[in-house]
C-alpha positions in Angstrom: 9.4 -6.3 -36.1 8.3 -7.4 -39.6 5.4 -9.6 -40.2 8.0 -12.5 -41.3 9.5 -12.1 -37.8 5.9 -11.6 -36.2 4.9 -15.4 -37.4 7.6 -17.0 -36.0 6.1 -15.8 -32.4 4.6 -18.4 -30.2 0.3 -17.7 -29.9 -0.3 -15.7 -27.8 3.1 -13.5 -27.4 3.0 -10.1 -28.2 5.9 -8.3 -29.8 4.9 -5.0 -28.0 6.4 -7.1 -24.7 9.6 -8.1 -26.4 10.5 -5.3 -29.0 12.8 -2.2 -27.5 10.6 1.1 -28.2 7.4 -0.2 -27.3 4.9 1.4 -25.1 6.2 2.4 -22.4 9.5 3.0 -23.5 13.0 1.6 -22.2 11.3 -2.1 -22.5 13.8 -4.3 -23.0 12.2 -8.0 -22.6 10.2 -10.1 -20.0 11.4 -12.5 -17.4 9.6 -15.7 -16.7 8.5 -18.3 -19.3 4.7 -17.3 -19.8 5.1 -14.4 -21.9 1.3 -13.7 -22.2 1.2 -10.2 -23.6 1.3 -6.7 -21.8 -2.4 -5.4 -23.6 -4.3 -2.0 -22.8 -2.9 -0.9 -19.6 -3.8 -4.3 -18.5 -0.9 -5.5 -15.7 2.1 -8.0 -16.9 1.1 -11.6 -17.7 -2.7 -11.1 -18.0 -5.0 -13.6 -19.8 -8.0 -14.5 -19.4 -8.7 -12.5 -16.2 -5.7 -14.0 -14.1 -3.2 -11.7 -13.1 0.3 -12.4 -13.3 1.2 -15.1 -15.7 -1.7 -17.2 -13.7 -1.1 -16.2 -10.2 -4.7 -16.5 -8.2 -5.7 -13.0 -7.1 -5.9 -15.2 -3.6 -2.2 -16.1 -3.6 -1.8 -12.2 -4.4 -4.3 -10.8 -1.3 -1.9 -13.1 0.7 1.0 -11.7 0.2 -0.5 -7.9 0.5 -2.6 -8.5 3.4 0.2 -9.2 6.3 1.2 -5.6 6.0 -1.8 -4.3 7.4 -0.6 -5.9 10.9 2.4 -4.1 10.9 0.2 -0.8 10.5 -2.1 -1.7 13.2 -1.6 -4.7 15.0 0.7 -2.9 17.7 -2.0 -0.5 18.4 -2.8 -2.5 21.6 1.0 -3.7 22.6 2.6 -0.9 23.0 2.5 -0.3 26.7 3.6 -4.3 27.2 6.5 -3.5 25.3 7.4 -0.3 26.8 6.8 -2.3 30.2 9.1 -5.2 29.3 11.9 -2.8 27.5 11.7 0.0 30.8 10.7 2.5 28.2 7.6 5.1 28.2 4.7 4.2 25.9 5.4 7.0 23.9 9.0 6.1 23.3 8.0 1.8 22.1 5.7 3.9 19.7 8.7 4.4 17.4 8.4 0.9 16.5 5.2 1.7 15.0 6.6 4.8 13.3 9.5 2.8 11.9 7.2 0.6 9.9 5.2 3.7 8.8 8.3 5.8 7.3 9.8 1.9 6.0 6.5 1.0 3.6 6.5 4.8 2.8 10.0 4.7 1.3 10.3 1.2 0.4 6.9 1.5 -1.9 8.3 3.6 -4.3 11.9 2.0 -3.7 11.0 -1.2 -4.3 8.6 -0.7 -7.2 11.9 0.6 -9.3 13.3 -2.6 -8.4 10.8 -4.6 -9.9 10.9 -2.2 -13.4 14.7 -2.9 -13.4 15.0 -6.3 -12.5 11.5 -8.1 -12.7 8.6 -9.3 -10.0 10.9 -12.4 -9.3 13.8 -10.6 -7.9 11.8 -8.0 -6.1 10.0 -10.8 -4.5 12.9 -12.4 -3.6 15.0 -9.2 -2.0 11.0 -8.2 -0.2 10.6 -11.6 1.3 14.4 -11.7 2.3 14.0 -8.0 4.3 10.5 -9.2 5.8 12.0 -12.4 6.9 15.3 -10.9 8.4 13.0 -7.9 10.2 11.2 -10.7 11.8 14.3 -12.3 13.1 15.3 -9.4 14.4 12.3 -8.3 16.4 12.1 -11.9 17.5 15.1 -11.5 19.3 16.0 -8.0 19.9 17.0 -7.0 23.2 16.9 -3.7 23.3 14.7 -1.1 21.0 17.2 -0.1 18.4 17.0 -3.2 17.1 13.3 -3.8 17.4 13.1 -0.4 15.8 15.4 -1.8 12.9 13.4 -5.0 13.0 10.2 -3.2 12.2 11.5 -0.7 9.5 13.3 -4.3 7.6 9.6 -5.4 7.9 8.2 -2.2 6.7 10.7 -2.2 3.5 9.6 -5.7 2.6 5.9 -5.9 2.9 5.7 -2.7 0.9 7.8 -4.6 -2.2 5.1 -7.5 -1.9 2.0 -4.9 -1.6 3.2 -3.5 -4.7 4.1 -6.1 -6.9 0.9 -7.8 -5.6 -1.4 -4.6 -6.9 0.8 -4.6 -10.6 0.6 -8.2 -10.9 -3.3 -8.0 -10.2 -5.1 -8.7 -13.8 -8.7 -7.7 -13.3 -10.9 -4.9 -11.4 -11.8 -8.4 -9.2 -8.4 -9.7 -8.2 -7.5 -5.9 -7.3 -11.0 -5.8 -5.1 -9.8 -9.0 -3.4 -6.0 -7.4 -3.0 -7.1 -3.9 -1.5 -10.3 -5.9 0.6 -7.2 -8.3 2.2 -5.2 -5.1 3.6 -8.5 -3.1 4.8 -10.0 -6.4 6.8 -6.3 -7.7 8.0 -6.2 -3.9 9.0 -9.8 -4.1 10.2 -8.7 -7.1 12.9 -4.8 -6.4 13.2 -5.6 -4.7 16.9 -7.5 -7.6 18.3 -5.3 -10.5 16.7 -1.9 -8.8 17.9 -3.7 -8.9 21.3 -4.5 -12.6 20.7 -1.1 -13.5 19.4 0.9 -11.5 22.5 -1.2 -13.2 25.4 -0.8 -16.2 24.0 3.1 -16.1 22.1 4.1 -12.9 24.0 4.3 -9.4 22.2 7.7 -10.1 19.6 5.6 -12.9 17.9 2.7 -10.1 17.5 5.0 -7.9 15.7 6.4 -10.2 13.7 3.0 -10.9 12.4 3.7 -9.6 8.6 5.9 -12.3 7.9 2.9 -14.0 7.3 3.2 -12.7 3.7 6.2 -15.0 2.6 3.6 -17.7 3.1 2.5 -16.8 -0.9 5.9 -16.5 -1.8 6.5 -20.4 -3.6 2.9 -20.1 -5.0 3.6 -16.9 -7.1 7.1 -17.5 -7.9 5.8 -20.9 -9.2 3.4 -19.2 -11.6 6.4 -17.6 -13.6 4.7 -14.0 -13.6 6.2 -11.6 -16.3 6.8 -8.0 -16.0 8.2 -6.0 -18.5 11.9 -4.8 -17.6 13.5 -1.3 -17.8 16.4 -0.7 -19.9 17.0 2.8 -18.3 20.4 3.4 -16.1 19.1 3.5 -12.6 18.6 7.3 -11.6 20.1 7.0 -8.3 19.9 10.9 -7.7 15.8 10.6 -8.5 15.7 7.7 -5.6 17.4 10.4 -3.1 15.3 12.7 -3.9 12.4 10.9 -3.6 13.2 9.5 -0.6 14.2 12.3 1.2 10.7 14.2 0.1 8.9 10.7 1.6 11.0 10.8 4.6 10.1 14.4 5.2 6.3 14.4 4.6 6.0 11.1 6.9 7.6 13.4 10.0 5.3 16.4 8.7 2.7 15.4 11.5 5.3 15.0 14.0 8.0 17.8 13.7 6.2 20.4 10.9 8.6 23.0 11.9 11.3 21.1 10.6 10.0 18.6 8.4 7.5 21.5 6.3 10.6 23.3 5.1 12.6 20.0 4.0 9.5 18.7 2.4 9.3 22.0 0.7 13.4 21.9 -0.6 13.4 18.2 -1.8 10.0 18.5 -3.4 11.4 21.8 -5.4 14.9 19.6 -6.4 12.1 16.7 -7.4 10.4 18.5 -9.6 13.8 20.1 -11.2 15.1 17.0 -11.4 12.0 15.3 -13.2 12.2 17.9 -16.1 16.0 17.0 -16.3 15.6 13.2 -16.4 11.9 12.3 -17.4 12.5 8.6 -18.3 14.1 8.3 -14.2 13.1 6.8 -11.2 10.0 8.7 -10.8 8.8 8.2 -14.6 7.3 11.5 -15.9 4.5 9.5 -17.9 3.5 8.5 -14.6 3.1 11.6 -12.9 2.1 13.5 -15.8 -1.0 11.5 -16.5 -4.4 13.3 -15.5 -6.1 10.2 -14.5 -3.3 8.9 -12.3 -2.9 12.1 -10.6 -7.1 12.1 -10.1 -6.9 8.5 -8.8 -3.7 8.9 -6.2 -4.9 12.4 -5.2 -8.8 11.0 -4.6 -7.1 7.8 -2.6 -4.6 10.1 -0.5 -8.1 12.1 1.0 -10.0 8.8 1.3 -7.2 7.5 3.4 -6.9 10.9 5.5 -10.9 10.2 6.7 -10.7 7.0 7.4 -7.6 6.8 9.2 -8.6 9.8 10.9 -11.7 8.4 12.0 -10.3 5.4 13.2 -8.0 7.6 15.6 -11.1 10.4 16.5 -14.0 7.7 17.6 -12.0 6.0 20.0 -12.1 8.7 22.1 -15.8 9.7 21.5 -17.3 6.5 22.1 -15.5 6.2 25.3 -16.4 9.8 26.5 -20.4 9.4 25.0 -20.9 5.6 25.6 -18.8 5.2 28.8 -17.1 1.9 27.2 -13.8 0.3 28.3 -10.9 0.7 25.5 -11.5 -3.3 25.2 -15.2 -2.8 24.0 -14.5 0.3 22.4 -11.9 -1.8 20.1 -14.2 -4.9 19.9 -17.0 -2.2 18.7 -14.6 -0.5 16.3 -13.8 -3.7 14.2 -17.0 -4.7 13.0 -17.5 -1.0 10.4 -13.8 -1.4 9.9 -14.4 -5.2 9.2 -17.5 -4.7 7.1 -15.6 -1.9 4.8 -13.2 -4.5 4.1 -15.2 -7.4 3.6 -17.6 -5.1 0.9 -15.3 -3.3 -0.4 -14.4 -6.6 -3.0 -18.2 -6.3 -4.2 -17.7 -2.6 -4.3 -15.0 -2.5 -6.7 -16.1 -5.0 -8.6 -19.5 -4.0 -9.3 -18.0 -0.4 -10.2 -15.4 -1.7 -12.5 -17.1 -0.1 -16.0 -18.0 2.8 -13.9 -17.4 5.8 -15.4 -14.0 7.7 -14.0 -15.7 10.7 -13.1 -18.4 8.7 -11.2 -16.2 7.4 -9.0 -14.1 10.5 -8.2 -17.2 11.8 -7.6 -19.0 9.4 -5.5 -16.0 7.9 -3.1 -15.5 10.8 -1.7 -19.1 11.9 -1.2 -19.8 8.5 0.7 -16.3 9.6 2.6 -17.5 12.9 3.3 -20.9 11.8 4.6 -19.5 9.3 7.5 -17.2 12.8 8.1 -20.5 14.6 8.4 -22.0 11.9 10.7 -19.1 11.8 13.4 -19.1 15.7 13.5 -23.2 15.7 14.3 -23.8 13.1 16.5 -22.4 11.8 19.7 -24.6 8.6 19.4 -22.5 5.5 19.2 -24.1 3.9 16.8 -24.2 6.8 14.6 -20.3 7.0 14.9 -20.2 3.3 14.0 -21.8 3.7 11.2 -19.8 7.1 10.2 -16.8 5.0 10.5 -18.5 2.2 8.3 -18.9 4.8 5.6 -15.2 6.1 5.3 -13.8 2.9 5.6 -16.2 1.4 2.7 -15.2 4.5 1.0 -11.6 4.1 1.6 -11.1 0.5 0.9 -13.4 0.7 -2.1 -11.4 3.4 -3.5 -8.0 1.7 -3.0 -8.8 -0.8 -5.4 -11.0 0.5 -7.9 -8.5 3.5 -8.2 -5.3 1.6 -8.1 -6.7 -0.3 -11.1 -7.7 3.2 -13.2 -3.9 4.7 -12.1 -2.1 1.0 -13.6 -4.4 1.4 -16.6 -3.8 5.2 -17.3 0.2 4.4 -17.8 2.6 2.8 -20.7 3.0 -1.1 -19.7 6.6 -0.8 -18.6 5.7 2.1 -16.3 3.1 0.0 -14.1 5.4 -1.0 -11.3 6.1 2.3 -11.1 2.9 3.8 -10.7 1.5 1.1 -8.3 4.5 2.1 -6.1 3.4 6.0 -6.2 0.0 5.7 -5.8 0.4 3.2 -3.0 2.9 5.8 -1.7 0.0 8.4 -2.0 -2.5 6.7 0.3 0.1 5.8 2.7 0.8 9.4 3.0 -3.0 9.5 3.8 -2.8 7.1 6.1 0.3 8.8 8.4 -1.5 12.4 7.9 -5.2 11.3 9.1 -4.5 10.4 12.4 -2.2 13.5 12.9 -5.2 15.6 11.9 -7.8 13.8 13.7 -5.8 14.0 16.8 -5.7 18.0 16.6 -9.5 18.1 16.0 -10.5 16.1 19.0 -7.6 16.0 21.5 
């Protein structure tokens, strides 16, 4: 664009956001009539610290939050619902498992919607698959469709987790994103509890569609993402989602899902050197820092998830508690990492990179160290405190560094992998903690 054309440009637009060719490559315009500016690595729509063409990073934390009840909220239901369906316990727990394999695959999934087509459709196809999963759990009749229900829900809080995260402007709003999943997480057992006794068990499951409640408030704020002008790589998506699909059933079947992991993680990678501008953008994977930042997350999520699953057990065995005050015990570390994790992040937002690669997993590692030398309870309270400070803390503060260590049109994108990466974390550490003390 010449300097002519440049003057013509409203204040404050930036030409980088508008021009074909411009970082990121494949940009082809904005949607939404803010057009703020896309400027160093900062998300779409940023100025003056609020993310998303103006969206409050509350509205945003919101509509992340709910997905966390969907994770753990039907920790404590199960066996009412296996009562009520006829079913063993073990068998209702594919409800949960739906939901784990749906925000695995619909992270990445839906992330490449929002490059193609913008925030504002992604929100809307998101809220539409959270709100039809809801129905259907609402009135399912058998589990099929309650397992169906569930994975809908899955595919549609992950869309509005990620496009929460990219539309998330500052090191703060990203804190107050990331704290919103870790303390919904933190309380998701007890509340589903609340909400079955009270509404019955669907209601408690159909607890993350909760996050549509955001959805007028940031559609109303016009928020701008850069758009992609690349043919959808449909053979990139397969692949992706067949290498998700596999490492989520690694735990559970490793005979079978090892060696399938192992194939469509070989055609990946073929496939990324053939097509490097596809669905999983090689700038994204390619980039030191967001490889640092994903891999760091994915091991602070295996310790704390696992130590939510290993402690359980412990305090009950070493404290002689009931699973009731075991759980009641359990929220308040979770809780607190949550809650302190916002100050965390934003007090380590200038923070040096390698300082916080460094020290996240060394907080991590010494609630690890705690739980595996002491039988105390309230040493394994505050072990658990320590991983999930570490874990929550690091969600955020390294989700920023990943969005910030891309090209602007390649945001989405990245939030959707690295999100994938700690989910991966999340469905591994439980696996693994299970092994070690069962």
């Amino acid at each position: 664009m010449d300097e002519k054309a440049r003057a013509l440009l409203p204040p404050g637009e930036d030409a980088r956001a508008v021009e074909p060719g411009g970082p990121g490559g494949g940009v082809r315009g904005v949607e939404g009539g803010d057009r703020s500016g896309v400027r160093g690595g900062a998300p779409d729509g940023v100025r003056g610290g609020v993310p998303g063409g103006g969206v409050p990073a509350g509205w945003l934390a919101l509509l992340a939050g709910p997905m966390s009840f969907g994770i753990a909220g039907p920790a404590l239901i199960l066996p009412d619902v296996a009562r009520d369906l006829g079913l063993p316990t073990a068998t209702a727990t594919w409800i949960a498992t739906a939901f784990g394999w749906a925000i695995a695959v619909g992270t990445p999934l839906m992330a490449g919607l929002q490059s193609r087509r913008g925030a504002r459709t992604a929100l809307a196809v998101s809220a539409a698959l959270v709100l039809l999963g809801a129905v259907l759990t609402l009135v399912a009749p058998a589990l099929p469709m309650l397992v169906t229900g569930s994975a809908l829900q899955g595919l549609g809080t992950a869309g509005l987790t990620t496009i929460a995260m990219s539309l998330a402007g500052s090191a703060r709003a990203m804190g107050l994103v990331t704290a919103s999943l870790a303390t919904v997480g933190s309380t998701a057992p007890l509340v589903g509890d609340v909400v079955a006794g009270l509404l019955g068990w669907r209601a408690a499951l159909a607890l993350p569609v909760l996050s549509v409640l955001a959805l007028p408030a940031v559609l109303r704020r016009r928020s701008v993402t850069p758009l992609s002008d690349a043919r959808f790589d449909l053979p990139g998506a397969v692949l992706l989602t067949a290498l998700v699909t596999a490492l989520v059933f690694v735990p559970h079947a490793w005979q079978v899902a090892v060696p399938a992991a192992a194939v469509a993680g070989v055609a990946a990678a073929l496939w990324l050197r053939a097509r490097p501008d596809g669905f999983v953008p090689a700038a994204v994977v390619r980039a030191p820092v967001f490889l640092a930042s994903a891999g760091t997350a994915f091991l602070l999520a295996v310790a704390n998830f696992g130590m939510m699953y290993a402690l359980p057990p412990l305090l009950a065995e070493h404290a002689g508690w009931s699973s009731g005050q075991v759980g009641l015990a359990i929220t308040w570390p979770l809780l607190f990492g949550g809650l302190a994790s916002y100050l965390v992040i934003a007090m380590t937002a200038r923070a040096p990179f390698r300082a916080l690669v460094a020290g996240f997993p060394v907080l991590s590692g010494a609630g690890v160290a705690l739980a595996g030398l002491s039988t105390v309870p309230a040493v394994l309270l505050v072990a658990q405190a320590f991983t999930s400070l570490a874990a929550a803390s690091g969600q955020g503060a390294f989700a920023t560094r990943a969005g910030a260590a891309v090209p602007d049109g390649a945001r989405p994108a990245a939030m959707g992998l690295f999100n994938l990466a700690y989910l991966l974390g999340a469905a591994f550490g439980p696996a693994i903690a299970t092994l070690l003390v069962g």
